[in-house]
NUZASE-269951 format. One line per 10 residues: number of its first residue (from 1); their letters; for each residue x, y, z of N, C-alpha, C, CB. Coordinates in pm, whole numbers, plus 50000, padded with zeros to 5 digits. Glycine has a CB too. Layout:
NUM = A = X,Y,Z,X,Y,Z,X,Y,Z,X,Y,Z ~ ...;
% end
This chain:
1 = XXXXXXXXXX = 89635,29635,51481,89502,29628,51419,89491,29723,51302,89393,29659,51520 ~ 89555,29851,51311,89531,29959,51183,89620,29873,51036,89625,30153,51233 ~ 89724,29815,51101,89807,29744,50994,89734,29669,50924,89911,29664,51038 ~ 89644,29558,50973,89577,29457,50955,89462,29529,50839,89525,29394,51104 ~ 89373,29622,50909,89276,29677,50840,89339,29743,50684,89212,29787,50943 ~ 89464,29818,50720,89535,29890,50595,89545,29783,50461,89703,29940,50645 ~ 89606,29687,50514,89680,29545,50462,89535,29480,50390,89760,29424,50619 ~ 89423,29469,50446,89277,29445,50373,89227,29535,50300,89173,29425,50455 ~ 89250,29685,50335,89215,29775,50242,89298,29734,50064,89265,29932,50321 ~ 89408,29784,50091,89520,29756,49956,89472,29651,49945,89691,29752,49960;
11 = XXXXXXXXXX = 89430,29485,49973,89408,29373,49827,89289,29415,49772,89387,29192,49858 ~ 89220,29465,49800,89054,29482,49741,89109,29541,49657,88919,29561,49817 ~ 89072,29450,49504,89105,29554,49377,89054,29492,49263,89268,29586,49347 ~ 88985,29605,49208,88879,29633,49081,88904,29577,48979,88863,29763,49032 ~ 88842,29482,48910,88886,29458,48751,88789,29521,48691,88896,29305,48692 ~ 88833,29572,48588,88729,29649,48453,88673,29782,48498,88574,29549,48407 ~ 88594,29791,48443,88533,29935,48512,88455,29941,48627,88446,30004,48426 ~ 88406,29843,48653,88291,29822,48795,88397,29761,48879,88129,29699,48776 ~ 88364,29753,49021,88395,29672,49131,88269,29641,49216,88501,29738,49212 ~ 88293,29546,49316,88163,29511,49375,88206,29605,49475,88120,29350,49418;
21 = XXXXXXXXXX = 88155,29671,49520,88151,29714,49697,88150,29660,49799,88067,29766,49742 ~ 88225,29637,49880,88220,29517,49975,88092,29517,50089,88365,29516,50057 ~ 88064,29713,50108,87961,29724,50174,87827,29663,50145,87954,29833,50181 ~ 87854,29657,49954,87689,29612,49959,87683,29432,49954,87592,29688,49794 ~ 87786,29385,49973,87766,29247,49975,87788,29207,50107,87849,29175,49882 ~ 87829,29291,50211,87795,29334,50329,87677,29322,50400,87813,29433,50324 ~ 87617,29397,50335,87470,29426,50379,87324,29363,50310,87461,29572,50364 ~ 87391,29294,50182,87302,29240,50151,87329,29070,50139,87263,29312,50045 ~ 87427,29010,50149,87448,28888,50150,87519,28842,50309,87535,28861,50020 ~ 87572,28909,50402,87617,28890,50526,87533,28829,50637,87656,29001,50562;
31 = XXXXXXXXXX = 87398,28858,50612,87273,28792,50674,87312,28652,50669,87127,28820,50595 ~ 87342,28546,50584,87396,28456,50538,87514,28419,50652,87433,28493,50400 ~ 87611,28470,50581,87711,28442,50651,87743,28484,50820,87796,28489,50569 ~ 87637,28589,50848,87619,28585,50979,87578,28503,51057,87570,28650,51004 ~ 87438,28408,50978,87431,28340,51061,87522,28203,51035,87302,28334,51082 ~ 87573,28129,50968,87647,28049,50988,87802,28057,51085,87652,28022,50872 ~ 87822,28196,51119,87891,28239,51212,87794,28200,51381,87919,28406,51166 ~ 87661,28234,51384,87603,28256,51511,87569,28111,51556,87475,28357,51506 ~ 87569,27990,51397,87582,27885,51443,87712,27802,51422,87486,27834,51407 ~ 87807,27807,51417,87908,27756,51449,87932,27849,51636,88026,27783,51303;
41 = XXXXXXXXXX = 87920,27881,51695,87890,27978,51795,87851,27942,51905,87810,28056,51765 ~ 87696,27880,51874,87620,27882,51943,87619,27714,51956,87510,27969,51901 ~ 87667,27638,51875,87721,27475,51882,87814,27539,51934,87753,27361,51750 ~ 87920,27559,51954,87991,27552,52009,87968,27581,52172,88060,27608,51942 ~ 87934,27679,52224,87865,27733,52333,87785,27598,52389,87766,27865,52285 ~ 87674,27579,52329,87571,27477,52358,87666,27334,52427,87477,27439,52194 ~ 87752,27336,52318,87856,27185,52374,87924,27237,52472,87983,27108,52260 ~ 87985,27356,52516,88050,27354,52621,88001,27350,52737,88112,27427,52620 ~ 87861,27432,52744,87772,27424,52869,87729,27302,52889,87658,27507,52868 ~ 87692,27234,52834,87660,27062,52840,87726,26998,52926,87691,26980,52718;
51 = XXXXXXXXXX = 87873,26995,52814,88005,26929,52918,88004,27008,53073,88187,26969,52832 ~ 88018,27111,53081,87988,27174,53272,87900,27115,53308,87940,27333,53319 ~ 87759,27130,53278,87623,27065,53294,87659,26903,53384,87545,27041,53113 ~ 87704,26877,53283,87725,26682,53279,87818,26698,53366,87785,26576,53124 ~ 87927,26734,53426,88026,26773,53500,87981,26780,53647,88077,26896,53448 ~ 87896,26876,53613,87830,26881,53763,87758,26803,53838,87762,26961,53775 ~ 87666,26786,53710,87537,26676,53744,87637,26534,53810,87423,26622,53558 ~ 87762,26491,53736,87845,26393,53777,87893,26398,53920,87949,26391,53694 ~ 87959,26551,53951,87964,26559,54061,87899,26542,54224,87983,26617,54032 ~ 87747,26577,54173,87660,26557,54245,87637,26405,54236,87558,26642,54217;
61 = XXXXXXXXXX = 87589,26318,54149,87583,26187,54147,87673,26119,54263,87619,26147,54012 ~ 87799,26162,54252,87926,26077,54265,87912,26146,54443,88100,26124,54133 ~ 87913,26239,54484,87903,26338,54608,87778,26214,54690,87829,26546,54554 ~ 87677,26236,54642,87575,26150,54715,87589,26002,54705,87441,26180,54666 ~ 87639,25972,54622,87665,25805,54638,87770,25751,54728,87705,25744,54504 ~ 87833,25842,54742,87951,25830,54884,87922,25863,55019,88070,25920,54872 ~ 87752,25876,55024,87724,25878,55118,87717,26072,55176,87816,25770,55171 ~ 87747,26163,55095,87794,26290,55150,87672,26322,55211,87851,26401,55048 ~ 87662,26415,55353,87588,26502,55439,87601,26611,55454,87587,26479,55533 ~ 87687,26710,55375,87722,26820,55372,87593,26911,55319,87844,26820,55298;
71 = XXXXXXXXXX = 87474,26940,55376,87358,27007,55334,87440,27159,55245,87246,27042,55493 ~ 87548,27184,55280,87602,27368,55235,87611,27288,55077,87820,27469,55328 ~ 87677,27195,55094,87815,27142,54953,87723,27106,54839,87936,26964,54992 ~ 87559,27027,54914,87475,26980,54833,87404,27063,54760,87406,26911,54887 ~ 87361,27161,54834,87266,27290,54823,87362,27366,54696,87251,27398,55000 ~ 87515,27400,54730,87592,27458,54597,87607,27422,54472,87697,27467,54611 ~ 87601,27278,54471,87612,27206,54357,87485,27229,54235,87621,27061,54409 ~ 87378,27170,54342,87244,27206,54286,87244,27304,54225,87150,27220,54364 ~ 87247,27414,54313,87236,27589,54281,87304,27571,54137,87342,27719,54410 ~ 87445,27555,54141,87504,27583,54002,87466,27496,53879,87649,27574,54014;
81 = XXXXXXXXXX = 87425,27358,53919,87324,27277,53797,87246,27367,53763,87229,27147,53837 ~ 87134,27395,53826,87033,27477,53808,87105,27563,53720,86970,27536,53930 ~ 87153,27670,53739,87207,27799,53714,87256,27792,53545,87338,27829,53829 ~ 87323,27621,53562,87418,27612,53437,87291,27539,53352,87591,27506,53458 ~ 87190,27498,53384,87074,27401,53287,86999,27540,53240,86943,27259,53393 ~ 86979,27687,53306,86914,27740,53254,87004,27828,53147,86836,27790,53342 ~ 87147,27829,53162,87249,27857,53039,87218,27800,52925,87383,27813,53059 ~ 87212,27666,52947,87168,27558,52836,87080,27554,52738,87132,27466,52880 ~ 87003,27572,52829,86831,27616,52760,86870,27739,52646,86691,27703,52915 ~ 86928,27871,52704,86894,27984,52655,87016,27959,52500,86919,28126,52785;
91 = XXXXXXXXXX = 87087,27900,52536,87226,27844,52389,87150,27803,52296,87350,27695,52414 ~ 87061,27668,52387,87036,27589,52248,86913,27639,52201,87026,27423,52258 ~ 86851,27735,52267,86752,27849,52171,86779,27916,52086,86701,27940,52219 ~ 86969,27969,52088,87012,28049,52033,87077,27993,51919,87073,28119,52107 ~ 87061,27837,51945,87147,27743,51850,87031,27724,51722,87199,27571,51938 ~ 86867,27712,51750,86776,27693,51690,86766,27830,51613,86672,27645,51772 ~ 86753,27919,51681,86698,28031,51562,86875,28030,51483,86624,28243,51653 ~ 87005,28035,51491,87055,28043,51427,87028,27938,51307,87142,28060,51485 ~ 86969,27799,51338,86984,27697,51216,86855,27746,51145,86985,27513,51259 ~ 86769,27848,51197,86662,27891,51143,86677,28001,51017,86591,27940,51252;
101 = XXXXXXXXXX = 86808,28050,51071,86822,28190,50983,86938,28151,50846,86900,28336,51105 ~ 86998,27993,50858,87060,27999,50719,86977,27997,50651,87144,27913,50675 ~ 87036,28055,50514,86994,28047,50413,86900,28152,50372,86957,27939,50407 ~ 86834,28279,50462,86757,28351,50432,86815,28497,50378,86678,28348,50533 ~ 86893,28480,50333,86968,28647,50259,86890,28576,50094,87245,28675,50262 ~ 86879,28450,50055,86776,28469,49925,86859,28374,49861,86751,28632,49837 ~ 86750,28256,49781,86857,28150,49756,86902,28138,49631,86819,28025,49789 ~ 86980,28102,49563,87029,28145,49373,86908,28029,49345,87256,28091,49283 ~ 86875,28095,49232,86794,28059,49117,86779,27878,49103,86873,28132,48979 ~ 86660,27826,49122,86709,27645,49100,86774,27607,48980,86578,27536,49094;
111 = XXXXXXXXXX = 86773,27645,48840,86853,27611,48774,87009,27647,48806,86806,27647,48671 ~ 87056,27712,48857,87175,27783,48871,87218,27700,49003,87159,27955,48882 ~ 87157,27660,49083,87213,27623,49197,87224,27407,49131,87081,27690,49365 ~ 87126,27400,49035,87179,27302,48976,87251,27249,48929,87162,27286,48942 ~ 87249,27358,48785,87455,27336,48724,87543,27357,48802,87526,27436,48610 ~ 87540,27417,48898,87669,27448,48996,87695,27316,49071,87638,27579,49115 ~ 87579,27248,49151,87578,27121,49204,87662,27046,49083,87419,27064,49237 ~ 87597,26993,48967,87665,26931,48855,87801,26956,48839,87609,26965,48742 ~ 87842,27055,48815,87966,27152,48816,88073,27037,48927,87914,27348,48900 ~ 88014,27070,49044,88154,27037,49162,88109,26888,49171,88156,27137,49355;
121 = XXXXXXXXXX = 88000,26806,49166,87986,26708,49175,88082,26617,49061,87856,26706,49179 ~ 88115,26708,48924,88217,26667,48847,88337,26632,48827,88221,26704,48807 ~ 88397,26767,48934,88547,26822,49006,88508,26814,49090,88623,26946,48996 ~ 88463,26717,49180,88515,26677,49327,88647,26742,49363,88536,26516,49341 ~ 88756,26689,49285,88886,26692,49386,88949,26825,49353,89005,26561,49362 ~ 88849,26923,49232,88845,27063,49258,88798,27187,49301,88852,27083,49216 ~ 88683,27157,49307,88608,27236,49377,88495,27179,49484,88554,27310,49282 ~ 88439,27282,49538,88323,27252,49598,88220,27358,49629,88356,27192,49706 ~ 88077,27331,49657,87975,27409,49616,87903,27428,49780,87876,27329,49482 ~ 87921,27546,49781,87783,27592,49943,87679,27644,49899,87821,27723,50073;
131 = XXXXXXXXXX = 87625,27550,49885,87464,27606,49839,87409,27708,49881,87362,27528,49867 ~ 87447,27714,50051,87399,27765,50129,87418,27906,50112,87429,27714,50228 ~ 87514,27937,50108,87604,28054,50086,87639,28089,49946,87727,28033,50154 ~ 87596,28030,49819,87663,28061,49682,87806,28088,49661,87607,28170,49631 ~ 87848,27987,49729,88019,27979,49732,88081,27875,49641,88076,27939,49883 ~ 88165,27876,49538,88202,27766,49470,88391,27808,49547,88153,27771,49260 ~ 88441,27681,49540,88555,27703,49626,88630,27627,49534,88552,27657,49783 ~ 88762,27659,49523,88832,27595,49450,88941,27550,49509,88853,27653,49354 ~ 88989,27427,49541,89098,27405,49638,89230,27453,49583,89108,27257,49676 ~ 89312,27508,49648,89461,27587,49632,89564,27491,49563,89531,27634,49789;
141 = XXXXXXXXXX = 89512,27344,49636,89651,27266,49615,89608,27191,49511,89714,27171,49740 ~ 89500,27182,49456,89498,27157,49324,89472,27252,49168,89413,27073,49338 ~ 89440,27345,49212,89428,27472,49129,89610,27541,49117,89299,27596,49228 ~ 89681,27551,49211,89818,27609,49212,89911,27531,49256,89830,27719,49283 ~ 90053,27567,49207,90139,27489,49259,90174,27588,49409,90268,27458,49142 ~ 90259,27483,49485,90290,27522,49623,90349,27712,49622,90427,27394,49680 ~ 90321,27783,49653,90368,27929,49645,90341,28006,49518,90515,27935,49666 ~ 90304,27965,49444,90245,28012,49318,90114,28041,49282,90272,27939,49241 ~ 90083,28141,49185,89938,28185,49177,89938,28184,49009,89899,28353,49263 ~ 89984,28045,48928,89940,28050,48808,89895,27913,48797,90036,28098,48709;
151 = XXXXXXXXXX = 89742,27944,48717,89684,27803,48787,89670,27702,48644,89502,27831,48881 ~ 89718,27603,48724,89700,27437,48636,89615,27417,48556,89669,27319,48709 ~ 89678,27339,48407,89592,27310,48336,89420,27272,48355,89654,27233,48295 ~ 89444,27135,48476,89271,27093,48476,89198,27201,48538,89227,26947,48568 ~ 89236,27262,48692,89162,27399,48765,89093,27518,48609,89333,27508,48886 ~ 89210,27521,48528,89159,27612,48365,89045,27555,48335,89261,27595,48211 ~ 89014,27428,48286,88940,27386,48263,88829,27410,48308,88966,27315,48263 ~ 88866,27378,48437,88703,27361,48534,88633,27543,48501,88749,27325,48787 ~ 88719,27651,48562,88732,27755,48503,88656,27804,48413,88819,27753,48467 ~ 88674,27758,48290,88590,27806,48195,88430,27717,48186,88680,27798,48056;
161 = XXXXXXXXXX = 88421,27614,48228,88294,27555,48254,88209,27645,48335,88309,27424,48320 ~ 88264,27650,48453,88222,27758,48525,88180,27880,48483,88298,27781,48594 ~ 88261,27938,48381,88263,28096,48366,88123,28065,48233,88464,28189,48300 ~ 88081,27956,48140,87981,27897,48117,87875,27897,48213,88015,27793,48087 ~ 87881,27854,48300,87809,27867,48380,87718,27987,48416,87872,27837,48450 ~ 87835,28100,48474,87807,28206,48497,87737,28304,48375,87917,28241,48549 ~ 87748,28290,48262,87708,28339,48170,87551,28326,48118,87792,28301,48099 ~ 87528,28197,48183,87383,28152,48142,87280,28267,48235,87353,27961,48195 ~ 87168,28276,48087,87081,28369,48164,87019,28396,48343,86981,28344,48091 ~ 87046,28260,48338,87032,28245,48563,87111,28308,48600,87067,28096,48669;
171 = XXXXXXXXXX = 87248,28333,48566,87342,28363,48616,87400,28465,48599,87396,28298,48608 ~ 87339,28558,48466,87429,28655,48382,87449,28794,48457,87358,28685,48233 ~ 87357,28835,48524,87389,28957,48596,87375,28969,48760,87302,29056,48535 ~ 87482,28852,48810,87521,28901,48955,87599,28873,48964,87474,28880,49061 ~ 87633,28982,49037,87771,29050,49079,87828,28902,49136,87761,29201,49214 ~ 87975,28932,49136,88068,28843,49200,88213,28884,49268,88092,28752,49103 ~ 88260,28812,49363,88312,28836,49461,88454,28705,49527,88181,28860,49540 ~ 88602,28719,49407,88660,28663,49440,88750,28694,49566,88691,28639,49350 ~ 88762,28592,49621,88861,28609,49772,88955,28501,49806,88769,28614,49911 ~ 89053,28503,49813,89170,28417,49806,89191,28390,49994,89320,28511,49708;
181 = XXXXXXXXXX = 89256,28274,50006,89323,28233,50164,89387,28152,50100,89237,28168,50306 ~ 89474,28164,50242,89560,28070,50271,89562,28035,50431,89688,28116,50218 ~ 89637,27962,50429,89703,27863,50537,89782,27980,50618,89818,27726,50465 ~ 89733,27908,50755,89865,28044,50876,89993,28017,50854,89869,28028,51079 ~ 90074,27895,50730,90244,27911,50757,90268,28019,50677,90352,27780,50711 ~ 90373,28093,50707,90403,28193,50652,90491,28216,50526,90438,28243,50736 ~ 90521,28253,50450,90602,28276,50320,90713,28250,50378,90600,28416,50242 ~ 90803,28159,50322,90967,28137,50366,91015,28137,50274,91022,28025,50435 ~ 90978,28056,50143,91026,28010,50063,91094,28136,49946,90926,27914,50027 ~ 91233,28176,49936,91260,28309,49863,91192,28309,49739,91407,28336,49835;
191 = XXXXXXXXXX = 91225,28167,49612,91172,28153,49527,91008,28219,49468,91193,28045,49544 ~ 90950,28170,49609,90800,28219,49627,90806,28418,49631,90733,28134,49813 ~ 90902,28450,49700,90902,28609,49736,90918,28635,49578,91046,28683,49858 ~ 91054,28590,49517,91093,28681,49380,90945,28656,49308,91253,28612,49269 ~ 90877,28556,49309,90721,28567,49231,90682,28680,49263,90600,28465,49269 ~ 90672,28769,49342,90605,28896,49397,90553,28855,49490,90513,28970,49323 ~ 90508,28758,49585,90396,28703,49653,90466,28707,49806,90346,28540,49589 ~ 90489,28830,49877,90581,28903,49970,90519,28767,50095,90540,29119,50001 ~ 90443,28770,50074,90339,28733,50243,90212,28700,50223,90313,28866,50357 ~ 90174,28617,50232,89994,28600,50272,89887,28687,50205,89963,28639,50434;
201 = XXXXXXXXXX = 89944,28794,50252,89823,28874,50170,89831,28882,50026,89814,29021,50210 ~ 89973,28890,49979,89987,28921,49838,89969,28816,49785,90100,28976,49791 ~ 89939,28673,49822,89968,28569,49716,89844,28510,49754,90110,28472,49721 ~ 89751,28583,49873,89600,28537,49874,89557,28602,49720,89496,28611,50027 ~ 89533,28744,49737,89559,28851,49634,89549,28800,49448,89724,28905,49677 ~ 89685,28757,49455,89778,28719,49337,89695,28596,49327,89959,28700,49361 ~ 89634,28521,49372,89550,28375,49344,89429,28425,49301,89524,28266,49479 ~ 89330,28545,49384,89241,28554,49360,89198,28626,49206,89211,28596,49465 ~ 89363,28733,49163,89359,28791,49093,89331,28675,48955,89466,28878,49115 ~ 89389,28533,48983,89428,28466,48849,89340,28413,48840,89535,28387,48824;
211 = XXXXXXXXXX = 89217,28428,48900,89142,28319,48873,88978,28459,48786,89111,28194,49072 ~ 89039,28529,48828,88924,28650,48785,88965,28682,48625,88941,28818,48897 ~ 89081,28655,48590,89183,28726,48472,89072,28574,48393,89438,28725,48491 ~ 89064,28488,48432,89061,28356,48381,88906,28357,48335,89108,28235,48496 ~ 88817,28407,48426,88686,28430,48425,88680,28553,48297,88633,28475,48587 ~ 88731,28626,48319,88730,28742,48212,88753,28743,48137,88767,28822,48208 ~ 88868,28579,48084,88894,28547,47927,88824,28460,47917,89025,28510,47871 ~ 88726,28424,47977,88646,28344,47954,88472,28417,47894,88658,28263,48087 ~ 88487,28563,47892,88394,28616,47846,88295,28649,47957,88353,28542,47746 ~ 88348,28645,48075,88248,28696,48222,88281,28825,48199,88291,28641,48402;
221 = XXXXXXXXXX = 88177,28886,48222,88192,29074,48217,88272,29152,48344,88016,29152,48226 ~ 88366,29216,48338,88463,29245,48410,88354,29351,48534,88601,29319,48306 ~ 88256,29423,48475,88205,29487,48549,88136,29387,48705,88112,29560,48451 ~ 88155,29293,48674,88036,29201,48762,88147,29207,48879,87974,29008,48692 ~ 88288,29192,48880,88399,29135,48954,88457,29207,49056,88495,29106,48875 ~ 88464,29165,49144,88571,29206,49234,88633,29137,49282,88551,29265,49318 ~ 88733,29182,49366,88878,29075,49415,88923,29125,49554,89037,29093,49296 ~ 88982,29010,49600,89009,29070,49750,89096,28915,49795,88826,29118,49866 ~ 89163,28966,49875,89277,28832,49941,89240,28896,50070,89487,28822,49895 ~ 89262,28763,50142,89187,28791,50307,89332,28697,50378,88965,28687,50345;
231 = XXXXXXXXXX = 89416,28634,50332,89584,28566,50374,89497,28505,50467,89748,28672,50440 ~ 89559,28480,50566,89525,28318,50682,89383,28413,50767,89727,28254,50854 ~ 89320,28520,50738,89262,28573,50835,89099,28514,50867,89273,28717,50803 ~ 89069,28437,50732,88909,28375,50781,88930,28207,50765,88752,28439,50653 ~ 89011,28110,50845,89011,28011,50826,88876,27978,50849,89100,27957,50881 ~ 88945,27830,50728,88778,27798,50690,88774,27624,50833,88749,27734,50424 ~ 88912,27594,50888,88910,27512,50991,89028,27528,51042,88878,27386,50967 ~ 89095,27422,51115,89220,27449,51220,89333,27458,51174,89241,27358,51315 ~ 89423,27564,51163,89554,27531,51125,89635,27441,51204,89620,27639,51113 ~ 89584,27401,51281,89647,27280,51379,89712,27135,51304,89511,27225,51482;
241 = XXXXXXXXXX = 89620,27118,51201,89654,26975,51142,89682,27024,50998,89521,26850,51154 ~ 89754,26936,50930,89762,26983,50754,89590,26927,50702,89933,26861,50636 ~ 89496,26850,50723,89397,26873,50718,89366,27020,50677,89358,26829,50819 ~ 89351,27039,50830,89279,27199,50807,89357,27267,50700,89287,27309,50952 ~ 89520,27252,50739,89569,27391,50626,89548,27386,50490,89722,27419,50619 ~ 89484,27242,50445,89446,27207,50301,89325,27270,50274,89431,27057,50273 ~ 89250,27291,50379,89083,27339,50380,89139,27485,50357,88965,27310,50551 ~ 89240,27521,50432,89198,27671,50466,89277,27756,50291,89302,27737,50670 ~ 89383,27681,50233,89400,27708,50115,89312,27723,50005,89464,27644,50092 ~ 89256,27829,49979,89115,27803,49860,89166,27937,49828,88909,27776,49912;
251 = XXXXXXXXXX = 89028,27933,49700,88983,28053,49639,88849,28067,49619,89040,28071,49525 ~ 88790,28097,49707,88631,28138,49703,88569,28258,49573,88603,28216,49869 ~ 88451,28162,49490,88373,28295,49410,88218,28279,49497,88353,28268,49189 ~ 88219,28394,49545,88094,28424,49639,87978,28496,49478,88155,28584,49812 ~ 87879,28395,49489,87757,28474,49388,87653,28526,49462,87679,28378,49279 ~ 87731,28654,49470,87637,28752,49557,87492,28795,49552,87687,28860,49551 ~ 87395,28821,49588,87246,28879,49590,87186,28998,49467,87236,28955,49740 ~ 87335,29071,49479,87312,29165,49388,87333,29159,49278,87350,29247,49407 ~ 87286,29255,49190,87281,29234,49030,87349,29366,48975,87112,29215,48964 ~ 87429,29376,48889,87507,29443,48798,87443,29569,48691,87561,29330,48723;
261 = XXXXXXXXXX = 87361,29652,48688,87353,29706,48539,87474,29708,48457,87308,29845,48538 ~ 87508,29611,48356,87621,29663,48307,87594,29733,48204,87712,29579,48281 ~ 87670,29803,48163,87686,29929,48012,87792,29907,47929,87718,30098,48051 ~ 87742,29964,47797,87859,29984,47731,87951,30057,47766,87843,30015,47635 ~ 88091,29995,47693,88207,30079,47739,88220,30178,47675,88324,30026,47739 ~ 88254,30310,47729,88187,30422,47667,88272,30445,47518,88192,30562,47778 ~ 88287,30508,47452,88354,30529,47312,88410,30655,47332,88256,30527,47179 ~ 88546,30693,47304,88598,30815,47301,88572,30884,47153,88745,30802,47341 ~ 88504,30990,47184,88518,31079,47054,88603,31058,46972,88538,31198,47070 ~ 88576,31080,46806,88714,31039,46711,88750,31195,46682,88680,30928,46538;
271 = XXXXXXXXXX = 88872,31203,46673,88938,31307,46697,88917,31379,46590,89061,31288,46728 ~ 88929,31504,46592,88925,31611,46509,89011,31630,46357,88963,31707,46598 ~ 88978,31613,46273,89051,31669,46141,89172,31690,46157,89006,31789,46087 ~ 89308,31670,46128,89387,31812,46168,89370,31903,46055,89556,31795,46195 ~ 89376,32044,46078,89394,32120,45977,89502,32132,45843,89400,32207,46040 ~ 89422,32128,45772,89535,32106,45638,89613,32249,45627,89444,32069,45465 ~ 89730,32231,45552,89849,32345,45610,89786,32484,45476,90087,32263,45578 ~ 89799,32601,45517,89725,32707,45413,89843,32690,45298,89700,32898,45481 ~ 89758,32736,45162,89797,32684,45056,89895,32865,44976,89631,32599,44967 ~ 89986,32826,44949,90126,32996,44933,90054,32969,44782,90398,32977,44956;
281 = XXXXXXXXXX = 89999,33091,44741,90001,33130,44604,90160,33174,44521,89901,33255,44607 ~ 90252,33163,44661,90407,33203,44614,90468,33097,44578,90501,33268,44717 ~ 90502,33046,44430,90530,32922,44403,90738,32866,44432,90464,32920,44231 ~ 90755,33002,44518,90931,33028,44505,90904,32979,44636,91029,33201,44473 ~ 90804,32982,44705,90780,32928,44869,90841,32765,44906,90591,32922,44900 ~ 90918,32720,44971,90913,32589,44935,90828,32560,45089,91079,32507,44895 ~ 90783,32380,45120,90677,32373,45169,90783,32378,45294,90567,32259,45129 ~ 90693,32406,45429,90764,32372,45581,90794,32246,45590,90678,32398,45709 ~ 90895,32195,45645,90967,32078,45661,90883,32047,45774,91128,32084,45679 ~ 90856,31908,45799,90759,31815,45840,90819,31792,46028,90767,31654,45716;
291 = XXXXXXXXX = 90753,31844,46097,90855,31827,46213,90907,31690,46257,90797,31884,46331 ~ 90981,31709,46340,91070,31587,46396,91008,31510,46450,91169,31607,46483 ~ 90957,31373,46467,90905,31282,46554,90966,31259,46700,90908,31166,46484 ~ 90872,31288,46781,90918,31318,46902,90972,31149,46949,90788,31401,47001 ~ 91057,31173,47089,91135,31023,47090,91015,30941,47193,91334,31030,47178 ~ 91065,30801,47148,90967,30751,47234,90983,30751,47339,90934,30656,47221 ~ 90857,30708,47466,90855,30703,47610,90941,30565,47621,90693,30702,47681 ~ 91034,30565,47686,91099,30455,47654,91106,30380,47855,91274,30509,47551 ~ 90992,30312,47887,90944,30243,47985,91043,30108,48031,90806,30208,47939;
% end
């Protein structure tokens, strides 16, 4: 587990002079994503108690239609219907206030959540838009080639529409929050290693990094950005089927709650005069020889 945490610490990394803080998109956009956690959860929960529920209730059906007299066997069954219907109840209460609580961390701007709709409704087969969440997602396997993190002509494209996007006054000062996944197979491929892209994390990383470099030549303010690779650790569905591992390959830009002051970049003082060399009223003086140019840093 310390590995894991270490391994998340090192991808989180800053472009420009600002970074986002993860705490404050944490604490101020996680409301969100908490609850779409408490309801994927609590469906889930809700369906399993059901199936017991229905299980039992079957049992009992099937018990008395065969005639059973067992007053102990009847009395247990009941008991645990009962027991498991008032489970039920308390889930799918827990299933309601969760479908109650998406969407309340604060919703982007209606023009902004418009062009963005427009946006992926365009690139279907590149992106896609969570309203819910201010997530534009960009699928892996069409944005990159297989093990690689330099992304394809059309994904560029979409890219700078986007980074248009982001620029418009709806959009111009909140913060943002790229995060790269992948799929649970693991790096095999050597070709893929000599890229630099060691494992999962580095080539979540290395994706998320290229798509921020892309935003930033696109005239998005570097201060707004941050970056982070999360490798197979938040699938977005099952690595069970290539389905899922197609889902779980993305690059998420989360448009976070918060807003940016950005500043100018500061200006370094212009350097000082050098002093001009004192002037020999001794005209037999000849001048000091000009020193040697030091060698270069040779990198």
């Amino acid at each position: 587990m310390k590995r894991l945490t270490a391994l998340g610490l090192l991808s989180l990394i800053a472009l420009g002079s600002g970074c986002v803080p993860i705490e404050r998109y944490n604490a101020q956009r996680m409301a969100t994503n908490q609850a779409q956690e408490q309801l994927a959860t609590a469906s889930a929960d809700a369906r399993a108690a059901q199936a017991k529920s229905d299980l039992l209730q079957k049992q009992l059906d099937d018990w008395m239609a065969n005639g059973g007299t067992n007053a102990s066997l009847a009395a247990s069954l009941q008991q645990q219907l009962a027991a498991k219907q008032l489970e039920l109840d308390e889930l799918n209460k827990r299933y309601t206030e969760a479908v109650g609580n998406i969407g309340k961390a604060g919703a982007l701007p209606a023009p902004l959540t418009s062009e963005l709709s427009k946006l992926a409704a365009a690139n279907s087969d590149t992106i896609e838009f969570d309203e819910a969440r201010g997530i534009i997602k960009f699928k892996s396997d069409v944005t990159f080639d297989v093990g690689d993190a330099t992304i394809k002509p059309k994904a560029k494209e979409v890219l700078t529409k986007f980074a248009a996007i982001l620029n418009t006054p709806a959009a111009a000062n909140y913060e943002l929050l790229v995060a790269g996944h992948t799929d649970a197979s693991p790096v095999s491929n050597p070709e893929t290693v000599r890229k630099g892209h060691k494992n999962n994390w580095y080539l979540s990383s290395h994706r998320a990094i290229s798509v921020s470099e892309v935003l930033v030549a696109d005239k998005v303010n570097a201060q707004r950005l941050g970056v982070v690779g999360y490798a197979d650790q938040r699938p977005a569905a099952s690595n069970g089927t290539e389905a899922g591992k197609a889902a779980n390959r993305r690059v998420e830009v989360l448009i976070l709650p918060t807003q940016v002051r950005t500043t100018a970049p500061s200006v370094a003082p212009a350097p000082a005069p050098a002093p001009k060399p004192p002037v020999s009223n001794n005209k037999d003086t000849a001048p000091a020889p000009a020193p040697a140019p030091m060698p270069a840093d040779n990198k």
